[in-house]
C-alpha positions in Angstrom: 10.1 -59.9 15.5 8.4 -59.7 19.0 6.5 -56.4 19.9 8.5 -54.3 22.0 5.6 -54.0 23.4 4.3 -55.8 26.9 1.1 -57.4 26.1 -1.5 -57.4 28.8 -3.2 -61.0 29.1 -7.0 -61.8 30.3 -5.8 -62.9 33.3 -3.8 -59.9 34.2 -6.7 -57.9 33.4 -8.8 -59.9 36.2 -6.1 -59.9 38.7 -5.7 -56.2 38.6 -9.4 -55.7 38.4 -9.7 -58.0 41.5 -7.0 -55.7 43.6 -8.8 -52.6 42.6 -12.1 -53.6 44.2 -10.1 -55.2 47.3 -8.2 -51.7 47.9 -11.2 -49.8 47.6 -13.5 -52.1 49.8 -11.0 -51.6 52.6 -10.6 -48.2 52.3 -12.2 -46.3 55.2 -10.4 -42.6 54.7 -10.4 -40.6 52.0 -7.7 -38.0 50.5 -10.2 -35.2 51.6 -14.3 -34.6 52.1 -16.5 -33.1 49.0 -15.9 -29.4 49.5 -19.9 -29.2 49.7 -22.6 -31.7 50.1 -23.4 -33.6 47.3 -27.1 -32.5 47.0 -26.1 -28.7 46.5 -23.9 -29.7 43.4 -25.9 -28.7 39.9 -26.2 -31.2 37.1 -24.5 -30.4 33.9 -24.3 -31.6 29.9 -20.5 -31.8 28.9 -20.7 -30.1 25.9 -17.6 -29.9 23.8 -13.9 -28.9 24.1 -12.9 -25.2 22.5 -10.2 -22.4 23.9 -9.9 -19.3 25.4 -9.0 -17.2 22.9 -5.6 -15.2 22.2 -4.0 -17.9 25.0 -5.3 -21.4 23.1 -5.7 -22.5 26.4 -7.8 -25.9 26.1 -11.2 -25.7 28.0 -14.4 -27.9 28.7 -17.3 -26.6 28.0 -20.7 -27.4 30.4 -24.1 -26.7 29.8 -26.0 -25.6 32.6 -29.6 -25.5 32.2 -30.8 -24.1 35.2 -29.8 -20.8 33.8 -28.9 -21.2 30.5 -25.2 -20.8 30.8 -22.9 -22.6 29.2 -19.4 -22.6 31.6 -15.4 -23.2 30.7 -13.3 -25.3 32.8 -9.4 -25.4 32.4 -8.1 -28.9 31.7 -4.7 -30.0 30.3 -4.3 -30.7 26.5 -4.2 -34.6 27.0 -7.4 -34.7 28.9 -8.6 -32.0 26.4 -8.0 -34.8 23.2 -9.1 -37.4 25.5 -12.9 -35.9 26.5 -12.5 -35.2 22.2 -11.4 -38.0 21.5 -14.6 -39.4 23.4 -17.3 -37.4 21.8 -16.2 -38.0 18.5 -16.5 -42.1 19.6 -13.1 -42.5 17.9 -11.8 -46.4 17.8 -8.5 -46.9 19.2 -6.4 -49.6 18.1 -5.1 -50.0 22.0 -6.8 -48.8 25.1 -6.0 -45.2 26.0 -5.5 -45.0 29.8 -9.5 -43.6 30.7 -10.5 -46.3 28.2 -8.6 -48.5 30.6 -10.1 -47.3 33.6 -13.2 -48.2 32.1 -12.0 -51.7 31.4 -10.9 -51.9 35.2 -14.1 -51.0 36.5 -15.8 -53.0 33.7 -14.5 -56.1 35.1 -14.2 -55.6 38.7 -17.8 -54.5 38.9 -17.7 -51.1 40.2 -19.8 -48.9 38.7 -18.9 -45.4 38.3 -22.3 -43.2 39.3 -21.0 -39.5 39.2 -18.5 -37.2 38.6 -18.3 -34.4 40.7 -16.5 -31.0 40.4 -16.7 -29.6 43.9 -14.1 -27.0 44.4 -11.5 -24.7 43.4 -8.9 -24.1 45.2 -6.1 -21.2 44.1 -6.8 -21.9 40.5 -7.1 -26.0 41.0 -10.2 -27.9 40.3 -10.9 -30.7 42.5 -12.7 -33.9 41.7 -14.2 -36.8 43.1 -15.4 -40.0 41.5 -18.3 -41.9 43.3 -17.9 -45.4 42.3 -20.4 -48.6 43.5 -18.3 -51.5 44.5 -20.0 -55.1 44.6 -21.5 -56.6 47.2 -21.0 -53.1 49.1 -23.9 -50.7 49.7 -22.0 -47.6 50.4 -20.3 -46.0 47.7 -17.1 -45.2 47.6 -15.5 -41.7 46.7 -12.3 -41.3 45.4 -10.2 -37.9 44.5 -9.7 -37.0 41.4 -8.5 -34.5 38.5 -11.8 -33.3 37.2 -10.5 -33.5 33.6 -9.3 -37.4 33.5 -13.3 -37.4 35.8 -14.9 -35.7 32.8 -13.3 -38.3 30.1 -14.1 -41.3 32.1 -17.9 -39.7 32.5 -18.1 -39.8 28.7 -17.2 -43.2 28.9 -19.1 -45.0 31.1 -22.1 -42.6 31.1 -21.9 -41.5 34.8 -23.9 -38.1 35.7 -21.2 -34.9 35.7 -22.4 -32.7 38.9 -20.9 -29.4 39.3 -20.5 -27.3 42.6 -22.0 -23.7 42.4 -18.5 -21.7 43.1 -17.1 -23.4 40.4 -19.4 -22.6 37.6 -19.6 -19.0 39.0 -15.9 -19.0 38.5 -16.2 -19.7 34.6 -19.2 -17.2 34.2 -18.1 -14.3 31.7 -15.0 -16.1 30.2 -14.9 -15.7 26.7 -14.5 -18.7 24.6 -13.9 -20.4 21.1 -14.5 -23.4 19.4 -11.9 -25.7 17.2 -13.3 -24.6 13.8 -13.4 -27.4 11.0 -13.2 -30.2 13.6 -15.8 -29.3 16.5 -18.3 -31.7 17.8 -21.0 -30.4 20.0 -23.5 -32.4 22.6 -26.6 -30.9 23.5 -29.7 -32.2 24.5 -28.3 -35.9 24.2 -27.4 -34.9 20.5 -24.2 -34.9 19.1 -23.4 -32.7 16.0 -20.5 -32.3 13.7 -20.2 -30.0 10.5 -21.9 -31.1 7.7 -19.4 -31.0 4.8 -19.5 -31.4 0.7 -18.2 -34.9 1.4 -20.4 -36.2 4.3 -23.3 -34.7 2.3 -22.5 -36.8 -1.0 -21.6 -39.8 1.3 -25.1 -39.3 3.3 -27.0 -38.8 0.3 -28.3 -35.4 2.2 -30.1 -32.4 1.2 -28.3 -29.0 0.7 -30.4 -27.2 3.2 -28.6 -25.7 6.3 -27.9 -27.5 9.0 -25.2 -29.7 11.0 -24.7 -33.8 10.5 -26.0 -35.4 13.7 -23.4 -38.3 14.3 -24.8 -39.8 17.6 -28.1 -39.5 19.4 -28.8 -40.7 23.3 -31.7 -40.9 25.8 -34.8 -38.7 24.7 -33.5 -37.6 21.5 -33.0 -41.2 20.0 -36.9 -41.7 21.3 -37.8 -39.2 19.8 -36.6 -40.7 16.1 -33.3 -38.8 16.1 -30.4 -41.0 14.7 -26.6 -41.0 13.0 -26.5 -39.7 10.0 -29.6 -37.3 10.3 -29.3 -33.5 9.4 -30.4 -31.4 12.2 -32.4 -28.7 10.2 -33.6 -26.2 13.0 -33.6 -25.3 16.5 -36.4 -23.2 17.9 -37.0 -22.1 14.1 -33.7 -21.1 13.6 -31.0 -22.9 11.1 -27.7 -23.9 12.8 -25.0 -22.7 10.3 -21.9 -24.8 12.5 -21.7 -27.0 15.8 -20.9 -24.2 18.3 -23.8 -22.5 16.6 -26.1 -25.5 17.5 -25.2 -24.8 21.3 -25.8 -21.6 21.5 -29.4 -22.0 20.3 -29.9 -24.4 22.8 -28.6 -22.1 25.4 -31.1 -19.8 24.4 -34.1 -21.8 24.9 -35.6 -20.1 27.6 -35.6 -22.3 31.2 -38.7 -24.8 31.6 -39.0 -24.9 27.8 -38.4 -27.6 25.6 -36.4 -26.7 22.5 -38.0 -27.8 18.7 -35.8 -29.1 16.4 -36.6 -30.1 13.1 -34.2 -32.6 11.1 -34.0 -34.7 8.0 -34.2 -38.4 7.7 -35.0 -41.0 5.4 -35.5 -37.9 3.0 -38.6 -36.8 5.3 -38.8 -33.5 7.7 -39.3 -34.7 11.3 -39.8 -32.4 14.4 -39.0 -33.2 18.0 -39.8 -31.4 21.1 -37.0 -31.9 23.7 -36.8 -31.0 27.2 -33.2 -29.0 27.7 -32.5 -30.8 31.3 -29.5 -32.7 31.1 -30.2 -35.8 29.7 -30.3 -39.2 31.4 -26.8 -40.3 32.1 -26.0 -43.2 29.0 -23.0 -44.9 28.4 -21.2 -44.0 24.7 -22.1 -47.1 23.1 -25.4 -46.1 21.2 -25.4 -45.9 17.3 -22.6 -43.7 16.3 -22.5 -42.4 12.8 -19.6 -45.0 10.5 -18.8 -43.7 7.3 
C-alpha cells in the first residue's frame, strides 16, 4: 500500500534549496532593523528547557556569564520539545521542520552565524537570524521567532546573542526544571540524571553525580566525554541536572569552574573557563545506550 505520505526526492531538496539562496540574495529590505546594534547584544549558553511554576508555562533557560545569571524566556510548547528534543540529540525517523531548516541551509550553502534576541515588544520576543549566503559577502538578516531561532541555533551551532532589555526582563522570574527527564548544558557539557539503570549499563561508580551524555569545545579538550560521571563542581557534588547549573552559576565572574569526573574508572579534573563556549554544531560524540 503506498504511503500516504508525499515523499520528498533529492532533487526537490536541491531545487528548493536553490530558491531559498536566490530569494535571499535579492532581498534588499528587511521586515524590520535589529532593535539595537549588534555589538551591544550579550552572548549567552542555552541551557535547558523548565517552567514557571504554578502556570507550567514552558521557558528557555540562558546562561549569562557576565553576571552569573541564568535568564527565562517564554517560548511555545512545540518549540519548547523542539530546543528539548535538540539537547537530548534525539534521532528522528523524519525531519522535524528546524531539522529541515537545517537541511535547507545545509544544501544551499548558507551558513547560519547567529541568533539574536533583540527586543521585546508588549510581551513579544523578536528575533533575527544572520545567515551567510554564497558567493555573497554581506550577510543577510532575516526575522524571526526567537524560539524556532533558539532550536535551529542548537542545530547548526550558530552563536545565541541576547539584547540587554530582554535579559533584564527575565531577571527575578522564578523557575523549575522537568524533574526525571531534564538535561542541562553548561560550560559545553551536557548532563542528564544518572539513574540505577544508566549506572549498571555504564558500568559507573555509585558516587554522586550526574551522567555526562555529550561534551563540546573546551570541555571535550579537556578529556570530558559521553558516558563520563561528572563528580564535582567547584568541590561541590551535583545531586540532579538543574543542580549542575546552578553551581556553575555560582562560579564567581573571571573564574574558571573545577570539575572533577569519572572515566575509564579514573578521577580526572578539569579547569574550565565559564564564557560561553565556542559555537559547535550538535554532531560531537553523544552518549548511545
Amino acid at each position: 500500500m503506498p504511503s500516504p505520505y508525499p515523499t520528498t526526492r533529492p532533487w526537490q531538496h536541491c531545487l528548493l534549496a536553490a530558491l531559498l539562496v536566490l530569494a535571499l540574495s535579492f532581498s534588499t529590505t528587511q521586515a524590520r532593523e535589529l532593535a539595537v546594534p549588534e555589538d551591544e547584544l550579550i552572548p549567552v549558553e542555552l541551557a535547558t528547557v523548565g517552567v514557571i511554576p504554578g502556570t507550567g508555562a514552558p521557558v528557555v533557560l540562558l546562561r549569562e556569564p557576565e553576571s552569573g545569571d541564568v535568564v527565562p524566556i517564554f517560548v511555545g510548547v512545540a518549540e519548547a520539545r523542539s530546543i528539548l528534543m535538540a539537547l537530548r540529540d534525539v534521532p528522528v525517523q523524519r525531519p522535524q521542520t528546524h531539522d529541515l531548516m537545517r537541511d535547507v541551509f545545509g544544501a544551499s550553502g548558507i551558513t547560519l552565524e547567529r541568533v539574536m534576541v533583540d527586543d521585546l515588544v508588549d510581551g513579544t520576543y523578536l528575533g533575527m537570524l544572520k545567515l551567510k549566503l554564497p558567493h555573497q559577502e554581506e550577510p543577510v538578516l532575516v526575522d524571526t521567532r526567537p524560539s524556532d531561532g533558539l532550536a535551529l541555533a542548537l542545530r547548526s551551532g550558530a552563536a545565541i546573542l541576547v539584547a540587554p532589555r530582554v535579559l533584564e526582563a527575565g531577571r527575578g522570574l522564578e523557575y523549575e526544571g522537568l524533574g526525571e527527564d531534564q538535561v542541562v548544558t553548561a560550560l559545553g557539557i551536557t548532563v542528564e540524571e544518572a539513574t540505577a539503570e544508566l549506572r549498571q549499563a555504564l558500568e559507573l561508580p555509585d558516587d554522586a553525580g550526574v551522567l555526562v551524555s555529550g561534551a563540546t569545545g573546551r570541555a571535550a579538550e579537556a578529556g570530558v566525554e559521553p558516558g563520563s560521571l561528572l563528580l564535582t563542581v567547584n568541590d561541590q557534588a551535583p545531586d540532579s541536572p538543574m543542580h549542575f547549573l546552578e553551581l556553575v552559576r555560582e562560579t564567581p565572574p573571571g573564574e574558571r569552574a573545577t570539575i572533577t569526573y569519572w572515566k575509564d574508572g579514573e578521577r580526572h579534573e578539569a579547569r574550565l573557563p565559564t564564557d560561553v563556549p565556542p559555537p559547535a554544531p550538535g554532531d560531537g560524540p553523544r552518549l548511545s545506550l
